[in-house]
N, C-alpha and C positions, 0 to 999 in steps of 0.2 A: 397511469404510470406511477410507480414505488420504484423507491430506490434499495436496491438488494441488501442492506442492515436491516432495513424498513421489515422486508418479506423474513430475514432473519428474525425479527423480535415477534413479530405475529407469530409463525410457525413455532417459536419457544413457548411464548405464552398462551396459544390454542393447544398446543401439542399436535400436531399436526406438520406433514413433508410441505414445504414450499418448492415453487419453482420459477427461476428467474427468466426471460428469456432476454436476455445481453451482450452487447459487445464489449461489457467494460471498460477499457481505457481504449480503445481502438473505435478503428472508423465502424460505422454503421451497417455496411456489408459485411462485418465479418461476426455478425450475430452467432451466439451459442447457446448453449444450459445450463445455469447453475441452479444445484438441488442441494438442499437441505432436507435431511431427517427430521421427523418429528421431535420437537426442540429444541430446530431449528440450529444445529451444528451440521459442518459441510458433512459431504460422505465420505469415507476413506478412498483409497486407489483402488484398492481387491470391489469395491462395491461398485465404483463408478464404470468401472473396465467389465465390470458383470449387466451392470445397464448396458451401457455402448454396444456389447457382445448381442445381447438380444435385438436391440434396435437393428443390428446389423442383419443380424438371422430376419427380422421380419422385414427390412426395406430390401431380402435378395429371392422373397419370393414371387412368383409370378402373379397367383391366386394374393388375394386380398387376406388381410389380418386374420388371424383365427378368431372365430367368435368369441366375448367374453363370456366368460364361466359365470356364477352369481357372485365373485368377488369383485365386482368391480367396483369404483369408487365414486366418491358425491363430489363436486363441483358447487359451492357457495361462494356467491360473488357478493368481496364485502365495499360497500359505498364509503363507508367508514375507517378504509384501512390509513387514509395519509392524516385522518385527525386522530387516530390508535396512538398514532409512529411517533406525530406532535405533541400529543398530551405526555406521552410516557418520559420523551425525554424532558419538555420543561418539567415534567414532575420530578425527575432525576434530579434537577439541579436549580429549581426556583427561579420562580419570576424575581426578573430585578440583578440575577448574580453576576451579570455581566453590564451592570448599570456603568455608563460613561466614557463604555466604551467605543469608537466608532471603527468599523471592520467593511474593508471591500470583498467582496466574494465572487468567482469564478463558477458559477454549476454546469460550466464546459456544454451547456445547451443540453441539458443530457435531465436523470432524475432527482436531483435536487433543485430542479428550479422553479418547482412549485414548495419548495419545503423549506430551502434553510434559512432565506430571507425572514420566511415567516417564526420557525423554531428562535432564532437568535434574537427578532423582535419582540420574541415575548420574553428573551431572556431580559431584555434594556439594550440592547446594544444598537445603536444607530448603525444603520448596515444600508449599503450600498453595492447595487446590484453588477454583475456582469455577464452577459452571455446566456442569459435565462430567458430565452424566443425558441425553442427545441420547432425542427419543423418537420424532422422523423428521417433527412440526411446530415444536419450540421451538429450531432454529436461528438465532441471530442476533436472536430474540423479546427485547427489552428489555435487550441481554446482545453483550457480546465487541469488538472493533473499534468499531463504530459507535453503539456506546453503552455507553462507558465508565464512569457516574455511578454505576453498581451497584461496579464496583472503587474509584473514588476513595473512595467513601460506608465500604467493607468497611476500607479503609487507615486512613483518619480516626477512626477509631473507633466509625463506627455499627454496624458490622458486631460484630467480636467484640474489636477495641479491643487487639488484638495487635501488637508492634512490628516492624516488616518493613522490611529493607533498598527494595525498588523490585516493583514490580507489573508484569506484560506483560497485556495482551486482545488476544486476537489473533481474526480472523475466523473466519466456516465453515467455510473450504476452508484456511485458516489460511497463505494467501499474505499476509498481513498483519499488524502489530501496530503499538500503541499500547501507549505506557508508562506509567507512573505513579508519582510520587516517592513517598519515606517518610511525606509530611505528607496524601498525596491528588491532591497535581494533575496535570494530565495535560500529558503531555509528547508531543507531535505529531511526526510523519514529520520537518517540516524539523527540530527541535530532534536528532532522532534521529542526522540524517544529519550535523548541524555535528558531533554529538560522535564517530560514527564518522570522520568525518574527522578529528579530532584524535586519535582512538584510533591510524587509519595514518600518521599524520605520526609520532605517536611510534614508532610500529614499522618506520618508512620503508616502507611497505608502500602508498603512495595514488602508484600510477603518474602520471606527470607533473603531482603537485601537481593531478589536477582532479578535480570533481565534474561528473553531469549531472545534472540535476533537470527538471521540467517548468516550465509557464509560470505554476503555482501556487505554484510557492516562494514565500513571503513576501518584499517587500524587504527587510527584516530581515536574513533569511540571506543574502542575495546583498553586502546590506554587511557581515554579519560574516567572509563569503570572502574580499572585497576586503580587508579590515584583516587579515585570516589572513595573505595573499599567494595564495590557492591560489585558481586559476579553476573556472570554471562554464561547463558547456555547456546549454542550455535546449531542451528539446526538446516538441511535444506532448504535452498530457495522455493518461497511456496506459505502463504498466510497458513496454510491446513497445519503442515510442518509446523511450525511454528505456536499452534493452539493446540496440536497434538504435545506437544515438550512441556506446553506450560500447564494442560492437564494434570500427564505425570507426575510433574512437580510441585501441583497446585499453587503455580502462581499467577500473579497478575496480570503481569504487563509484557508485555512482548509486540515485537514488529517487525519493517522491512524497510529499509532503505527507499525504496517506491513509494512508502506515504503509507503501506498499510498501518497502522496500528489498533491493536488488540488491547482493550481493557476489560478483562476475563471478567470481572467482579461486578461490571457493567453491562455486558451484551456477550453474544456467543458468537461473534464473529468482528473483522474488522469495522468498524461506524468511520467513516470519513466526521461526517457531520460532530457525532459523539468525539471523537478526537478531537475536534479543533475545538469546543468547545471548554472540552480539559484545561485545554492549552491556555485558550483565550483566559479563563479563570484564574488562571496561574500568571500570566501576564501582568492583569488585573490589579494582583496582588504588587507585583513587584513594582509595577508604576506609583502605587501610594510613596512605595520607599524612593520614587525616584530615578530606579531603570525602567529604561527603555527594552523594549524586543528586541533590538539587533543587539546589543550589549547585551544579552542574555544570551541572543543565539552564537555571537561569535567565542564566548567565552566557555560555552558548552562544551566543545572540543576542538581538538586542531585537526583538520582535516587532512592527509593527506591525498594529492594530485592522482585521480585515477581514470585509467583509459578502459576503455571496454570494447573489443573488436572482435566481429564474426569471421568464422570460416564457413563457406556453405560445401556440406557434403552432402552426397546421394545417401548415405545412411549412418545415422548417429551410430559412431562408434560404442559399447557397453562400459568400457572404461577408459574413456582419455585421458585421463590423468596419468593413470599406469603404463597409456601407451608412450608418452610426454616424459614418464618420472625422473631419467637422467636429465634431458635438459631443462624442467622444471628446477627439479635441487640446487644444479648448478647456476642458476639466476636467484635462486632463494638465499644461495649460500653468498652472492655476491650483495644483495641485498641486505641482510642483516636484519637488524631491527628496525631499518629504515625504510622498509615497502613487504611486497606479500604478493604470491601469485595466485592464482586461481585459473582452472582451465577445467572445463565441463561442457558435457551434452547439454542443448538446449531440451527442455520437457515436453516441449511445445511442436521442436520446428526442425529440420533438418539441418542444422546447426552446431556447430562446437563455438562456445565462449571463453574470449579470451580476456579474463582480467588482470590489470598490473597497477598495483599504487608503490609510489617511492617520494623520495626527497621534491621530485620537480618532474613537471610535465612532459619534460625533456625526453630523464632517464624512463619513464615510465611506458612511455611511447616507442622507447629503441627496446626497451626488453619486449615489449608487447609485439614489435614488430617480429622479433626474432622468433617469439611462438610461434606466431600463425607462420612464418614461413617453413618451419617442421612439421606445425602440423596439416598444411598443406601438401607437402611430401610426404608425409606418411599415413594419411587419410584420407586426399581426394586422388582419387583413380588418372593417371595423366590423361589427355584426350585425345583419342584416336585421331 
């Protein structure tokens, strides 16, 4: 078992397609594919959708696969690949650089839990484990990424009431994390990426002063950039979006609100583990001066209150926004500066999403209600 950064660095540095097979942040039954090109960057849409399409054509024949031609391929099964994945990143960031620190961890029972105990032990970091007994159904069960309330609880002292500089959860396939300060709270993807960003401005390390993020950023963080000075490029929801932008633009850092983060200069795709270790470095630092992680993370930005609700439709409309656009505006216009709408197809699911952040939980909640009630009548079919 690797964790799919893991299958990303290997496939970069053999040059060779990796392939994951994963349920990511979800339960165990709902296994899938992710592929990397030779590498070891994801594959576009036009290329994934041209797999899919063949897969499709060969699982609708009656008769068995067509024979392979002499192009086929080698299969080399490496024993060495979770001490590859180990050595590369302590070599990234040295024995010792997380010396004094002590970190609880989350590997949601999933592929970091034969790894980052041990990565972060050789960084120095006194680390203490959670949820790393994977039995091949309690992946991501109650635990890791997506449900963090088991570490914040462990931190606060329900658990064993030990004092702990900051906590990581990171997902199944452990392209992802979520933090946790010294007191319990959780500290989210945007908070993650303001303070990575502060981490490279201090190392002059954040190529042209910019970040990308998706269209989930909180407005929160896109004004603590503006007040930073450093821009934002906003891209679809979607880590590929997001590495696709900062190509373009050749820069560094980029993420998602969900815990992915992207350190271009570092790996070719999101690192859960490689993130938090950023993080934790940076932390590090600031405790010599005397802050603490929650003081870091509450200061990062102001968050504003945001609600996120489904519509479930028989078939994702192509543009809900446009079909939405008069009473979008007119909730935007009543908003101001003080919240922000969002309404989209789900990529995934038969679904339109509906986001509203504002002042208070309140307001955000009755505008949020007001969408889905249009778009309920104007996109789910009444029922016979």
């Amino acid at each position: 078992v690797l964790p799919t950064p893991a299958v990303a660095m290997i496939s970069a540095h053999e040059n060779v397609p990796g392939v994951v097979v994963t349920a990511s942040h979800n339960k165990f039954s709902d296994n899938g594919i992710k592929v990397f090109a030779a590498g070891g960057r994801k594959l576009s849409d036009a290329d994934e959708k041209r797999i899919e399409a063949e897969l499709h054509f060969l699982l609708s024949q009656e008769s068995d696969a067509p024979a392979a031609d002499g192009g086929v391929g080698v299969v080399i099964r490496r024993s060495d690949a979770v001490s590859l994945y180990v050595e590369h990143l302590v070599g990234l960031f040295g024995e010792g650089s997380l010396a004094g620190l002590r970190i609880v961890i989350d590997t949601a029972n999933g592929a970091m839990s034969n790894v980052a105990s041990l990565v972060l032990g050789r960084l120095g970091a006194d680390v203490i484990v959670m949820n790393d007994a994977p039995n091949g159904t309690n992946i991501n069960d109650g635990c890791g990424a997506t449900f963090p309330q088991g570490l914040c609880e462990f931190i606060s002292g329900t658990g064993t009431g030990v004092s702990v500089d900051l906590g990581f959860a990171y997902d199944g396939d452990g392209d992802r994390v979520i933090a946790v300060d010294e007191n319990g709270h959780i500290v989210d993807g945007d908070r993650l990426i303001a303070l990575s960003v502060a981490d490279r401005r201090e190392l002059n390390t954040l190529t042209d002063d910019t970040v990308v993020v998706t269209v989930m950023a909180n407005l929160g963080f896109h004004q603590a950039m503006r007040d930073a000075g450093v821009k934002v490029v906003t891209t679809a929801v979607g880590d590929r979006y997001v590495l696709d932008a900062m190509e373009s633009g050749n820069f560094v850092l980029g993420g998602e609100q969900s815990g992915h983060i992207i350190h271009r200069d570092l790996a070719t795709t999101g690192d859960g583990l490689l993130a938090s270790i950023v993080l934790a470095q940076f932390v590090r630092r600031r405790l010599q001066d005397g802050l603490k992680f929650s003081k870091l993370a509450s200061e990062a930005l102001h968050t504003f209150p945001q609600v996120l609700k489904n519509v479930q439709v028989a078939v994702r409309p192509n543009d809900v926004a446009a079909l939405l656009s008069a009473e979008i505006a007119h909730e935007e216009a009543n908003l101001g500066d003080h919240g922000r709408v969002l309404v989209r197809s789900s990529g995934t699911e038969p679904l339109i999403r509906v986001m509203v952040e504002a002042d208070s939980l309140e307001q955000a909640n009755e505008v949020a209600d007001r969408l889905v009630a249009v778009a309920l009548a104007k996109c789910v079919e009444p029922q016979s």
